[in-house]
N, C-alpha and C positions, 0 to 999 in steps of 0.2 A: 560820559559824553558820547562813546561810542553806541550805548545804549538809543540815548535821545537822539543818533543822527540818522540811526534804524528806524525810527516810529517814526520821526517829520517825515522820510521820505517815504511810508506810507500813504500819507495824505497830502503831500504837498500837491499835486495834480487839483485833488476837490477840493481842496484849502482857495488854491490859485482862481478854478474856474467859481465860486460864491465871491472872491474881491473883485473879478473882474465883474462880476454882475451888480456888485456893491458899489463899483468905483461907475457905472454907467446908471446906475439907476437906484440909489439907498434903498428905495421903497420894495424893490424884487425879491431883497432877501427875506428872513423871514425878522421878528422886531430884535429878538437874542445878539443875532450876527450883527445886524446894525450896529448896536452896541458895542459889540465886540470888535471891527473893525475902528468905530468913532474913537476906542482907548487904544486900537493898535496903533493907527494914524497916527494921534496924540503924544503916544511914548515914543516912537519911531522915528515921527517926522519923513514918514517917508515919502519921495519924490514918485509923480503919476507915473513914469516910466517901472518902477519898483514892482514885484509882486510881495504876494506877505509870505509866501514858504521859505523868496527868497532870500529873507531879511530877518528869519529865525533867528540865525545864529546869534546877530548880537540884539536878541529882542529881549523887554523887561521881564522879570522871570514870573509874572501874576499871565503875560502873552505866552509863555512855554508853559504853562502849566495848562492854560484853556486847549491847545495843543493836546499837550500829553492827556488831557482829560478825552477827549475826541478819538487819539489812538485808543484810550484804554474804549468806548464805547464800538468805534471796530473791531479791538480784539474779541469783545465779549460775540459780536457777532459772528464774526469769521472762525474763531474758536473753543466758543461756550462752551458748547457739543461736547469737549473732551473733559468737560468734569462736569459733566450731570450725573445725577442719582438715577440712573435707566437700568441699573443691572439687579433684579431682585435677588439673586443669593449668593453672586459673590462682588469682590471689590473688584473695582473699575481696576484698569493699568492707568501708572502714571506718566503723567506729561511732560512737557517742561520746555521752554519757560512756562508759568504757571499762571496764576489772574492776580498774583499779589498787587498790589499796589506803586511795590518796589518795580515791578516788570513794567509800568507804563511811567516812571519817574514823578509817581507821586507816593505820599507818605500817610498815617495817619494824622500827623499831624494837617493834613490838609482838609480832613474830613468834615467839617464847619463850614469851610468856604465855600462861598456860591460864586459859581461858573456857569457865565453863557452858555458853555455847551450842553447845558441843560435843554437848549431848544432842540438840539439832533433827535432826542428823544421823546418831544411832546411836553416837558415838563417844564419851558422855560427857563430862566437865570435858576439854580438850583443848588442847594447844600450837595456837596459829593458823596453825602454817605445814601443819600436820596436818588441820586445818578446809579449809583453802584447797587442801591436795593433792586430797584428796577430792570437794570441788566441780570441780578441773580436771578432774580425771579423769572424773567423770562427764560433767560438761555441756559439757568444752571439746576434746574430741580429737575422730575421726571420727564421733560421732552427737551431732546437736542434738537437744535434745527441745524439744515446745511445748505446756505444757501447764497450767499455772497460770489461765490463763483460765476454765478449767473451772471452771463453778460450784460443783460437787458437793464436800466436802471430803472426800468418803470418794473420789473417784475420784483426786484429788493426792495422796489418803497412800499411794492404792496403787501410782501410781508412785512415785513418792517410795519407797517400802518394796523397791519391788525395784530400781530403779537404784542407786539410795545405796549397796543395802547388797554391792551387786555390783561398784560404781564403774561401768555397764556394760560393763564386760570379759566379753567372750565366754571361755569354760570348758568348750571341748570334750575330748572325747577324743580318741586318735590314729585310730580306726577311725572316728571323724566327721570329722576336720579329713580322710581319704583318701575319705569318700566327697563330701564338699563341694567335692576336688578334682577325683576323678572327673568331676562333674555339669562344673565349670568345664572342665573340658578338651572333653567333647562340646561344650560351648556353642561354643568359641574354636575347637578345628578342624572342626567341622563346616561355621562359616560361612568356613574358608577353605579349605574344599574345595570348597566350592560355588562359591565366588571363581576358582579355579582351573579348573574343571570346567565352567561355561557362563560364561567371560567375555562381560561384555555386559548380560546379562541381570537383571534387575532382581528382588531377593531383599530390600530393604529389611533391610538387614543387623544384626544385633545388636552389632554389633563396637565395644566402647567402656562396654556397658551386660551385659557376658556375663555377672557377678555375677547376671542377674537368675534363671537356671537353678536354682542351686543353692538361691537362695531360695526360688523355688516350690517345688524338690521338698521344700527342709525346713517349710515353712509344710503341705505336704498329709502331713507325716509328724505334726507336731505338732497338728495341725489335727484328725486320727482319732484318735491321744491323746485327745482331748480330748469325744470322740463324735461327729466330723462323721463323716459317711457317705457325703458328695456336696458337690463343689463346682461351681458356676457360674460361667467365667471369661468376661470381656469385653475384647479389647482391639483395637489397631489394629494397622498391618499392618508397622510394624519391629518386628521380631524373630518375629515369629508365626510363620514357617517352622521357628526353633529352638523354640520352644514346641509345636509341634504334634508335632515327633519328639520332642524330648530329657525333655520333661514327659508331653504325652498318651499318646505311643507310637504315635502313627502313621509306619507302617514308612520307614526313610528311600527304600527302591525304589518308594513311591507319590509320593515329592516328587520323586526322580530322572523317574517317568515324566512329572509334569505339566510339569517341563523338559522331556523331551525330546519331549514333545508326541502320549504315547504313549494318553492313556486318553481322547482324542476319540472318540466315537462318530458316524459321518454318518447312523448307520442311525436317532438320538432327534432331538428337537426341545431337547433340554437345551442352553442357550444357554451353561451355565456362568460361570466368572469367574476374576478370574488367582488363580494358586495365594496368593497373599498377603492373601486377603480372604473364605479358604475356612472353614467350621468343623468341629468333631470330637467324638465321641464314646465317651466308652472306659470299661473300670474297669481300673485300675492296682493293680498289687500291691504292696502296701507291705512293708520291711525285715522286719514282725514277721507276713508270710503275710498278714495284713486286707487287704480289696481296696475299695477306694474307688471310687466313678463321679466321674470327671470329663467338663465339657462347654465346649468353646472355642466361643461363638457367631458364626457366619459375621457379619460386620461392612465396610459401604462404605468406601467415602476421606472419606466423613462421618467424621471422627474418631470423635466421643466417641458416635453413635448407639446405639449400642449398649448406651450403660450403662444406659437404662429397660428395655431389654429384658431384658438380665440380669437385674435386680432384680423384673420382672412373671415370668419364669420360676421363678425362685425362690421366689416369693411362692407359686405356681401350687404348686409341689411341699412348700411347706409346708403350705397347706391341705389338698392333695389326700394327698399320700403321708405323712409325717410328725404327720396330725394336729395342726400348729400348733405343733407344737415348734422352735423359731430354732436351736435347738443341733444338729440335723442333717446340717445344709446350710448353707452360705455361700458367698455373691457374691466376688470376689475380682476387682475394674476396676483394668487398666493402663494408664495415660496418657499422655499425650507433655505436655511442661511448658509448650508454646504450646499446646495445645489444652484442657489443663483449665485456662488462665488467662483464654482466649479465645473459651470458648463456654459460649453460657447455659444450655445444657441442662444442666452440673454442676450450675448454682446448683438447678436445677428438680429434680434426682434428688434432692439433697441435701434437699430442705426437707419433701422425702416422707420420710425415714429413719424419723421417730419417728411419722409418722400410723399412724392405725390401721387404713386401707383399702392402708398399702401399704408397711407397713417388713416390712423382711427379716432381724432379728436383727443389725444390724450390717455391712458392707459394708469388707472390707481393703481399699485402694486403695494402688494402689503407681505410682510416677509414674517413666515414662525422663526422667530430666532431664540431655537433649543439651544443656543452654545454648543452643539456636539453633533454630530455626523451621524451615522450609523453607531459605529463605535469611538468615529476620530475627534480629537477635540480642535476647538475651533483655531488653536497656534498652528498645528499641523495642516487645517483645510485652504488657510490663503495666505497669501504673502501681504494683503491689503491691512490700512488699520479697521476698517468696516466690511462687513460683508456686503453692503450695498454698494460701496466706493466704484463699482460699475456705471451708476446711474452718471456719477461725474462727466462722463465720457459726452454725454448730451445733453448735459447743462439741466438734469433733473432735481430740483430739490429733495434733500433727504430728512425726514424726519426720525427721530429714532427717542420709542415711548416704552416707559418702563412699562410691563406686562401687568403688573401689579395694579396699575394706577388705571382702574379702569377708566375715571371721567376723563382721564387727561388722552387715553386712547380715542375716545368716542369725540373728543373736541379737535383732535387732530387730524383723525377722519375725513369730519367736515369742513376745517379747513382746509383740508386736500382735495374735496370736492367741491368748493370754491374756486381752485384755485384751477381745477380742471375745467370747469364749464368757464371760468373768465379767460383763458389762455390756449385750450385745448393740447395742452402738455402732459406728459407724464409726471407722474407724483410718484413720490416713494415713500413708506411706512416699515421702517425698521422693528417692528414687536420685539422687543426683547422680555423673554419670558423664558422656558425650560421645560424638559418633559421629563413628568413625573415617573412611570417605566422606561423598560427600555427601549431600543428600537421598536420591539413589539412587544404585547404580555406578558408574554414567555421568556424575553431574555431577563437577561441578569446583568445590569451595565456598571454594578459595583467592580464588577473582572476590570474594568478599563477607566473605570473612574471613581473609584474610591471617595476622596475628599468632595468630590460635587455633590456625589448621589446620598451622602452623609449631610450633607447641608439642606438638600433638597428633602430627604425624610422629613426633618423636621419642622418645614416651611407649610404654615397654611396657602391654603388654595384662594384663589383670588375672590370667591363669595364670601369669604369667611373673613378676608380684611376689608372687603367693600361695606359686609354688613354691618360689623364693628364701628365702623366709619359712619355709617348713616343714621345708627343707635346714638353714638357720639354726638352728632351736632343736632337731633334731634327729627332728624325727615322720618324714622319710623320707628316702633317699638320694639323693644326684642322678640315681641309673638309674632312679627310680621315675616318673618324669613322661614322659621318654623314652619306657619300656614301653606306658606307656598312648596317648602318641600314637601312638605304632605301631601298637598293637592296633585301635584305634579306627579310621585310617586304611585298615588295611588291609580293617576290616569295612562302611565305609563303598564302596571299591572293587569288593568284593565284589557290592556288592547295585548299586554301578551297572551293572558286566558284565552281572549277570543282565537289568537291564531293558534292557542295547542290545540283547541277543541278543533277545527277546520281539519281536513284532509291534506289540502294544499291549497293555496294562496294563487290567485290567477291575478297577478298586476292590468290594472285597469286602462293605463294610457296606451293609447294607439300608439305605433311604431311610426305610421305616415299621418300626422298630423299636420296641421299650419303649410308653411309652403312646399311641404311632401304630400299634399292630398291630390287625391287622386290617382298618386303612385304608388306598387307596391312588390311584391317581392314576386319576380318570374318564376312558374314552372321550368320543369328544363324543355318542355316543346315550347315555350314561347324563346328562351335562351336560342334554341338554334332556328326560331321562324325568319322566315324574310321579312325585310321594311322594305313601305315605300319610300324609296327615298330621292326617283330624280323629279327631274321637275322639267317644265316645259322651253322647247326651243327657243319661243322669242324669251322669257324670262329671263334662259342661261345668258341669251345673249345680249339684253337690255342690261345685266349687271354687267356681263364682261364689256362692253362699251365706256361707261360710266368709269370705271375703275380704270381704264388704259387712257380716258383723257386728261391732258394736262390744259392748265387755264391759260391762255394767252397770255395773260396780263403778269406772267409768272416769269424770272427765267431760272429755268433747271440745268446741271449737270447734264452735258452731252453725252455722256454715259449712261446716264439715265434718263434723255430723251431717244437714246439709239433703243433703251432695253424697251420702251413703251410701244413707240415705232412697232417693233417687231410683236410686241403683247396686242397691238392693234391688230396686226397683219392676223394673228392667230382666231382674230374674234370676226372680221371680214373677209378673208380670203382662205387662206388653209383650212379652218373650222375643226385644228388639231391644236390642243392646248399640254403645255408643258404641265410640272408638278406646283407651282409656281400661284399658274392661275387657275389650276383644279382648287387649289386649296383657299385662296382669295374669293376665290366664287363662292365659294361652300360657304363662305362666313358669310359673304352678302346676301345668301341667300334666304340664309338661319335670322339676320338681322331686317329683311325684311318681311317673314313671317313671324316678329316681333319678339325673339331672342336673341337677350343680347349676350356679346361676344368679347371674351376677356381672355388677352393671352398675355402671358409677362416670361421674361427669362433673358439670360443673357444675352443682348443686341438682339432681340424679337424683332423690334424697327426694320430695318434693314436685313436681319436673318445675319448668325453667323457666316453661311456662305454666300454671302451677298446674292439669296435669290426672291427673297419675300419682297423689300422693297415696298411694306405696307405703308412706312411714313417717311417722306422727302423734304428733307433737308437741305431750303434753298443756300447757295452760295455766297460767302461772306456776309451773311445772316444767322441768326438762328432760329428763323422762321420755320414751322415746320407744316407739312400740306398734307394731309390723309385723304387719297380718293377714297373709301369708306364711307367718310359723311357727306358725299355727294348723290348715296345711292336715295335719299328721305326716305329713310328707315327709322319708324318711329322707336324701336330698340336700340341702343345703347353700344358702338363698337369700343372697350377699352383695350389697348396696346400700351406696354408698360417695359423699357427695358429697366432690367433688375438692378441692384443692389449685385455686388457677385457672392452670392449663397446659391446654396443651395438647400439646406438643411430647413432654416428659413423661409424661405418663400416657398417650395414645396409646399410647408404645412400651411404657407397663410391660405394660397390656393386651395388646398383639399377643407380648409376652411370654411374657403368663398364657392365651393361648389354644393359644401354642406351644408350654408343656410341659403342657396338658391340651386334648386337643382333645374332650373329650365330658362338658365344660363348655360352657356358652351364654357365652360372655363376650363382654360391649357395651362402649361408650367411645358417650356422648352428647355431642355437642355440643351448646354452649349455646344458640347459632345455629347455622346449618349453615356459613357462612363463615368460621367462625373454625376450621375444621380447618386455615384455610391457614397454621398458625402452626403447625402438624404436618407440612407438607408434605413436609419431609425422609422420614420415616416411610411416610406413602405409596408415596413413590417410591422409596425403597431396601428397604422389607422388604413392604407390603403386596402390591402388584404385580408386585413381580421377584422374589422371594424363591423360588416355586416353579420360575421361570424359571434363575435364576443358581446358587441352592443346593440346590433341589429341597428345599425344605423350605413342605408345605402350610400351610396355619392357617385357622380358622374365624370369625374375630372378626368381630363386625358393631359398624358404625359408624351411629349415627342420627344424621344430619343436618338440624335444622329449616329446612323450603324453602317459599318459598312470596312471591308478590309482592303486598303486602298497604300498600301504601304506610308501609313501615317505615321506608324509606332505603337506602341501598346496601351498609351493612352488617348491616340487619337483615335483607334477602330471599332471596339467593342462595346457595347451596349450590354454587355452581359444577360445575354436574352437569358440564359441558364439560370442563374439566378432566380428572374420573372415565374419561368417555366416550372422549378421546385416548389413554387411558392401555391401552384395553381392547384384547385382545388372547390369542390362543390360550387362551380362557376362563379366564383368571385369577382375572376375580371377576364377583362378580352386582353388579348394578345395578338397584335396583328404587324406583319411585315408585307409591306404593299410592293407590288411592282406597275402599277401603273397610276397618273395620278385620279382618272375618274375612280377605282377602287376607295383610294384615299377620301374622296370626294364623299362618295356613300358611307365612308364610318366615319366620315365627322359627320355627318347628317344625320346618320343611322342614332347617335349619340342623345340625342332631343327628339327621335318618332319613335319611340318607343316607349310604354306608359313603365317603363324600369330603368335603373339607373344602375352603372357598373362602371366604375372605371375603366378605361381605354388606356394601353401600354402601347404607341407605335413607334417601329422602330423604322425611324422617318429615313430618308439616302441621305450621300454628299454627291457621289460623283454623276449621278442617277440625274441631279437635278436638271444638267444641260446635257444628259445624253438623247442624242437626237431620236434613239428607239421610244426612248421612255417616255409615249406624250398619249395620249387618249382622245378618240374622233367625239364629234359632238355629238353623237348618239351614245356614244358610253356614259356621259350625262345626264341624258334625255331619256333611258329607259331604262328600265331594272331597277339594280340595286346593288348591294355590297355581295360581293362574289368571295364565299368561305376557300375557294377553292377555284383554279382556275385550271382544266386540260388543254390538251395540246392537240389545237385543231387542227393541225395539219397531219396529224400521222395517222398513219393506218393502222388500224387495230392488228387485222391479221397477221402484216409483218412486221408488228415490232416484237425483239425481242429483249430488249432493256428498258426499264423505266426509270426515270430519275425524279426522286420527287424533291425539290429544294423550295427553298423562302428568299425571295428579297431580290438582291443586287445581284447575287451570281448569276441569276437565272439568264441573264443577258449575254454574259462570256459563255454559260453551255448551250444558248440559242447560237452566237454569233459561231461557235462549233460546228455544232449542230448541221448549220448551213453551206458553214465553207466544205464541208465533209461530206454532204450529202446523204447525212446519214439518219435514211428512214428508217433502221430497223431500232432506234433509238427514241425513247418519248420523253417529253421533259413535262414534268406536272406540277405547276406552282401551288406551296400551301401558301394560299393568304392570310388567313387565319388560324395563329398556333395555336391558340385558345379562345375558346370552346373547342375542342381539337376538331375537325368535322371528320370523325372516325370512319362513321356510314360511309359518305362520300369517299374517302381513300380505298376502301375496301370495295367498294364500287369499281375505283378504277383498277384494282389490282382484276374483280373477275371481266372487265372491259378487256382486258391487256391477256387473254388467256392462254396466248402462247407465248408470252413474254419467262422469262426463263429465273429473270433477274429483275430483283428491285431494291435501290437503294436508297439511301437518304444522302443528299450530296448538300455539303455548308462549305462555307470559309473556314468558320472557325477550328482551332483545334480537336480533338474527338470526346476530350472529359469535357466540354464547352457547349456554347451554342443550344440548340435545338435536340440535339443526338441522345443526349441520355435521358430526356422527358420520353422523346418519341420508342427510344428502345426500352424503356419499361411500360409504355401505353400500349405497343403494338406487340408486348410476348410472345400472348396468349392468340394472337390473332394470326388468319389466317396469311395477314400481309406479312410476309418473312422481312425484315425488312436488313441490310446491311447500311454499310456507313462509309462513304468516302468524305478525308477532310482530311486537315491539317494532322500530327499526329499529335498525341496528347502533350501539354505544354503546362508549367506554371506562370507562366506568361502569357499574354491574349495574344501578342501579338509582335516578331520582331522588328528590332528600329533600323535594318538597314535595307534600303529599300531593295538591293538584286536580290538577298536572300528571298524576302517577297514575292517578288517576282516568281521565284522558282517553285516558291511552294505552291504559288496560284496556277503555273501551268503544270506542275505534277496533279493535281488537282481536277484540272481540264480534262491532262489528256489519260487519267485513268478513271475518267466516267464515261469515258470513249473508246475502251479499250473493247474490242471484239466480244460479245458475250459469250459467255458459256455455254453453252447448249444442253438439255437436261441429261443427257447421256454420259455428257463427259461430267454432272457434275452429280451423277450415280459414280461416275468410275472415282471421283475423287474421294468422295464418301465413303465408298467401300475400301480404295486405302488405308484409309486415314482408323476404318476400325480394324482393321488387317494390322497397322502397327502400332495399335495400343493393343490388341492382345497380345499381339510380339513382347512389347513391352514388358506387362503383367508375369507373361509366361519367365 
């Protein structure tokens, strides 16, 4: 009884809400239920007030049984999944309660009887042993499905409506089930030709998971069915060598040449990467002549890096080229089953799906599920009963298909891409299948898995049960599998002859192709040229207008009619603009010589330190107002605050700057040190990315920097880090102190026919300090200042120079002055990188009786700027020393008088009387006077 009081109150809710539809209208239900309520009635007697879950208990037991027959039709759905045949070489774990008969309180004895709820399932009044085929066949052979959790009832009935009524049996024809074998056979001898052909050599092989060929190519044929136009794939680097020839079409004489190490050039700086972590770009012809773009993104040994990137390129190509239509284009991430279990950057991509600064129509994900890690096995990799059990988290169905079964992969596929173009949701695709070596060729994974890799020896490959299968029910003859490895072997040969005979191999595709043309990779005199980049008075001031007025018809925070007020005064009267509307300008301006403008990060809107204020949020509403799209700017302003990632949105942005590069696209951070929660990002696509893949990008990054006694993780921006990373001009590095500077490198960003990432490490306290504002001609003329001197001092008598970056500059000016002290010069670098070497050395022989030159920071002295600059400046003639914090494992301390003290020890020994060269002979000459003392 206790059993039966667990399954009624399963259903008694959908039970309840069909009689109430039965008791208002017979005709609404479907003709089964009619029935089935007409004998409940009947036996019952029950009064209109009554519902029928509520009247179970003492109902006739032919009405508990049609009950328990409907649990059992839930259970198979909500828990099929867990005794399907999906695992090809070993036994499933077991479950429990189980799908007996016994578990939904019927028998076989019941097996004859025809029940109603034969209609839940399309079959009408029905024998139960017909009920229960039906469910096996669906939810218990090679594909689990997981799907019932879904909140939506119109998205369960729509599976539900096609599996059911399919049984999931794939229904191909013979010229499909030959081309599905086709694809499987390139998949299976291509990686054993190459097995053959560079033993040794590390290909991270597909061998175990080959089904996954055929699926991709039937998922991009069903997929342009459907109006995609363009896919964007992600994945890691087993099997990607088969993906890149047997799906992209890249020729297999280009993967023969990176074996044989033929398309080195000594004559570039191109550092490249091994062929397994490379990406592509192609349009494929599809069966019916339509040609599709597909794009494989180059991808580290970071596993899963890659999936924001995928999804920010896509993003990129739905707003820019598609016009915002999801049905164009789709994301398509492949996973390994320890790494989407095991890293948190899924959960992060995932919770982006549905926002509305960054979904992309739905994202298919399909997972290699080797059962095993590197070395680890799958009990050890998660605490979950699934490796996909993430997907749960956002209401993703999960499919999970024996690797084996190839038709029933390639029908699962397609219904997953059904199911993404009707919903524009994520799908999941569990492969379960195994790899035949080990991590790589080379290993030996019997050391840590014994009993698998014994199972797995002995286990045909999945062409070998597909062909058996097709010879069997008669779609092709035994000679027919033959033929094709032959043919295919022999063309495979073919094209390696050609590349032994060859010298070296010169890869055909442009670097700047599609929407990179026109751009392409700077010399280092275009690196350090000027841009123009201001723009003219009335225009500066027709956008600063525009953008400080608010609508009448509006009412805003007094807070925010005071700050505009004053933003007005700035664009009419003063004609001196804070950092504020330097940078608001800059975008209007960029937006209306028709780039558009996309910033996202946490609280972008309004700006962490409440100084942007780009989107206003009327009161007791949540209306919201963007002066922006008041400028008609036929480009595009988007403003997005984030999700709180970083990791994440990082890479969607470096994404969306990579499939548009003549977009301004930003990523703020909150603080400037919480990029380090992105670091992955950094360091495998922002910095190396031109290096390893040759693939530019323009994205800037604002980092709030500045040591303001906040604590250690509210100061630092870890310029140091940036700085180590710098190299063969990869990227700028820029700390502004005024906001027209700022102004000309966001601008400088889009005039310029190259693209480079922008690192700035933006102020806090800078934003309303009354120094820090730029007249309207620092606007109006020039350009981005690498370097800015110190106009007010005297060459002849200075004899100090200070050269710092950023925020300080304002406490050794605000010195400076109260001090009167001319024989001191302070020389802003604005730009760390590209270092402007020249230029410094410049001012050092400007400065010629200067005695003294230092480098003055905030930051500690192992930190900051100091150790880039002290290994750039060795060798040169600028000697340079260092005043700062003293070296620290911390950025920075959390009590603010400590601060205090360190910042005017700071001050006042950049201010200390300089040395004169005579005294700093007599010191020198000490100092080796007692080290031979020493020695002696």
């Amino acid at each position: 009884m206790d059993r039966l009081n667990y399954i009624n109150s399963g259903n008694a809710a959908y039970i309840d809400s069909l009689y109430e539809a039965y008791k208002q209208d017979p005709e609404s239900v479907d003709y089964g239920w009619q029935k089935f309520f007409e004998g409940f009635d009947f036996g019952q007697g029950t009064a209109p007030q009554q519902s029928a879950a509520a009247t179970t208990a003492g109902a006739p037991e032919h009405v508990l049984k049609e009950i328990n027959v409907l649990n059992m039709i839930n259970g198979y759905r909500s828990r099929g999944h867990l005794f399907t045949k999906t695992n090809p070489v070993r036994e499933r774990r077991k479950y429990h309660p189980g799908k007996e008969l016994e578990t939904f309180g019927l028998s076989e004895a019941d097996l004859d009887t025809v029940f109603n709820a034969g209609v839940e399932i399309g079959l009408g009044p029905a024998k139960l042993r017909d009920i229960r085929q039906l469910l096996e066949d669906t939810y218990c052979h090679t594909i689990g499905a997981e799907y019932k959790y879904i909140r939506n009832p119109i998205k369960t009935k729509w599976f539900e409506d096609r599996m059911e009524s399919r049984r999931n049996k794939p229904d191909f024809t013979v010229e499909e089930k030959k081309r599905i074998l086709n694809k499987l056979n390139q998949a299976v001898v291509f990686e054993s030709f190459l097995g053959t052909k560079f033993l040794g050599q590390k290909r991270f092989s597909l061998e175990g998971g080959e089904s996954l060929i055929p699926a991709l190519d039937s998922v991009i044929e069903k997929g342009a069915q459907l109006g995609i136009e363009e896919f964007t794939i992600g994945m890691a680097h087993r099997g990607r060598l088969n993906v890149l020839t047997n799906i992209m079409g890249k020729t297999y004489k280009e993967i023969f040449a990176e074996f044989e190490g033929k398309n080195y050039d000594l004559e570039t700086s191109f550092g490249g990467d091994v062929k397994y972590h490379l990406g592509y770009s192609t349009d494929v012809e599809l069966s019916n002549g339509k040609k599709v773009h597909l794009s494989l993104c180059p991808n580290p040994s970071h596993l899963e890096t890659v999936d924001p990137v995928v999804e920010g390129i896509t993003r990129a190509k739905i707003d820019g080229k598609y016009n915002g239509d999801y049905d164009k284009i789709a994301p398509i991430l492949i996973h390994g089953d320890a790494s989407i279990a095991g890293q948190g950057i899924i959960y992060e991509v995932l919770q982006m799906e549905k926002l509305q600064g960054y979904k992309t129509g739905g994202t298919v994900h399909l997972v290699i599920n080797n059962q095993i890690g590197f070395t680890t096995n799958y009990k050890d990799a998660r605490s979950s009963t699934y490796c996909t059990d993430i997907a749960k988290t956002v209401l993703s169905p999960v499919f999970h298909v024996n690797g084996d079964d190839v038709e029933a992969l390639v029908y699962t596929i397609n219904l997953a891409m059904e199911y993404r173009q009707e919903f524009n949701e994520d799908v999941f695709i569990d492969i379960l299948c195994y790899r035949r070596f080990g991590h790589n060729e080379a290993d030996e994974p019997k050391f840590t898995q014994p009993v698998l890799y014994k199972a797995i020896e002995n286990h045909p490959n999945t062409r070998e049960i597909y062909n058996e299968q097709l010879v069997k029910e008669g779609s092709i003859d035994a000679e027919f599998t033959k033929g094709l490895d032959k043919a295919f072997r022999d063309e495979l040969q073919a094209q390696l002859n050609e590349i032994k005979a060859q010298d070296r191999f010169t890869d055909s595709k442009p670097m700047f192709a599609g929407a990179w043309q026109g751009l392409h990779v700077p010399t280092k005199e275009e690196v350090y040229a000027s841009s123009k980049t201001a723009i003219s008075e009335e225009e500066f001031l027709e956008i600063g207008r525009k953008l400080t007025e608010l609508p009448a018809d509006k009412q805003f925070f007094k807070k925010i009619e005071k700050l505009f007020d004053d933003r007005r005064k700035m664009v009419n009267e003063t004609r001196t603009f804070d950092w504020a509307m330097g940078e608001l300008i800059a975008y209007g301006s960029l937006l209306k010589e028709g780039h558009p403008v996309r910033l996202s990060g946490e609280d972008v809107k309004r700006g962490t330190f409440s100084h942007r204020h780009a989107v206003l949020t009327l009161p007791d509403t949540d209306e919201e107002y963007t002066p922006m799209k008041t400028l008609g700017a036929e480009a595009e302003f988007y403003i997005y605050n984030s999700l709180l990632s970083e990791y994440g949105v990082l890479g969607f942005e470096y994404g969306y700057a990579l499939a548009n590069p003549h977009a301004l696209t930003i990523w703020e951070a909150q603080f400037g040190d919480f990029f380090n929660g992105a670091q992955i990002i950094v360091d495998q696509y922002l910095v190396s990315a031109e290096t390893k893949w040759q693939r530019g990008n323009g994205l800037v990054m604002l980092l709030p920097h500045g040591f303001e006694g906040q604590g250690p993780e509210h100061s630092s921006a870890r310029i140091e880090r940036f700085m180590e990373l710098c190299a063969d001009n990869n990227i700028q590095a820029v700390n502004c102190t005024t906001p027209a500077n700022f102004f000309h490198a966001l601008r400088r960003q889009l005039h310029r026919n190259f693209r480079k990432p922008l690192v700035v490490f933006t102020p806090k306290s800078l934003l309303r300090h009354p120094a820090c504002v730029s007249k309207l001609e620092d606007f109006t003329q020039g350009g981005f200042q690498e370097i800015i001197d110190d106009v007010n001092a005297d060459a002849k008598r200075v004899k100090r120079v200070l050269f710092c970056s950023g925020k300080i500059y304002y406490e050794l000016f605000e010195k400076q002055q109260a001090d009167k002290r001319t024989d001191v010069a302070i020389v802003r670098v604005e730009q760390l990188y590209p270092t402007p070497v020249i230029e410094m050395e410049a001012i050092r022989a400007k400065y010629s009786n200067a005695t003294e030159f230092f480098w003055v920071q905030e930051e500690p002295e192992n930190m900051g700027a100091w150790p880039y600059m002290l290994r750039k400046f060795r060798k040169s003639p600028l000697q340079l020393e260092v005043i700062s914090r003293k070296e620290a494992a911390s950025t920075a301390t959390g009590y603010s008088k400590q601060h205090a003290s360190q910042q005017l020890y700071i001050i006042s020994k950049a201010f200390e009387a300089p040395v004169s060269q005579k005294q700093k002979e007599e010191i020198k000459g000490s100092a080796e006077k007692m080290a031979q003392t020493t020695t002696s």
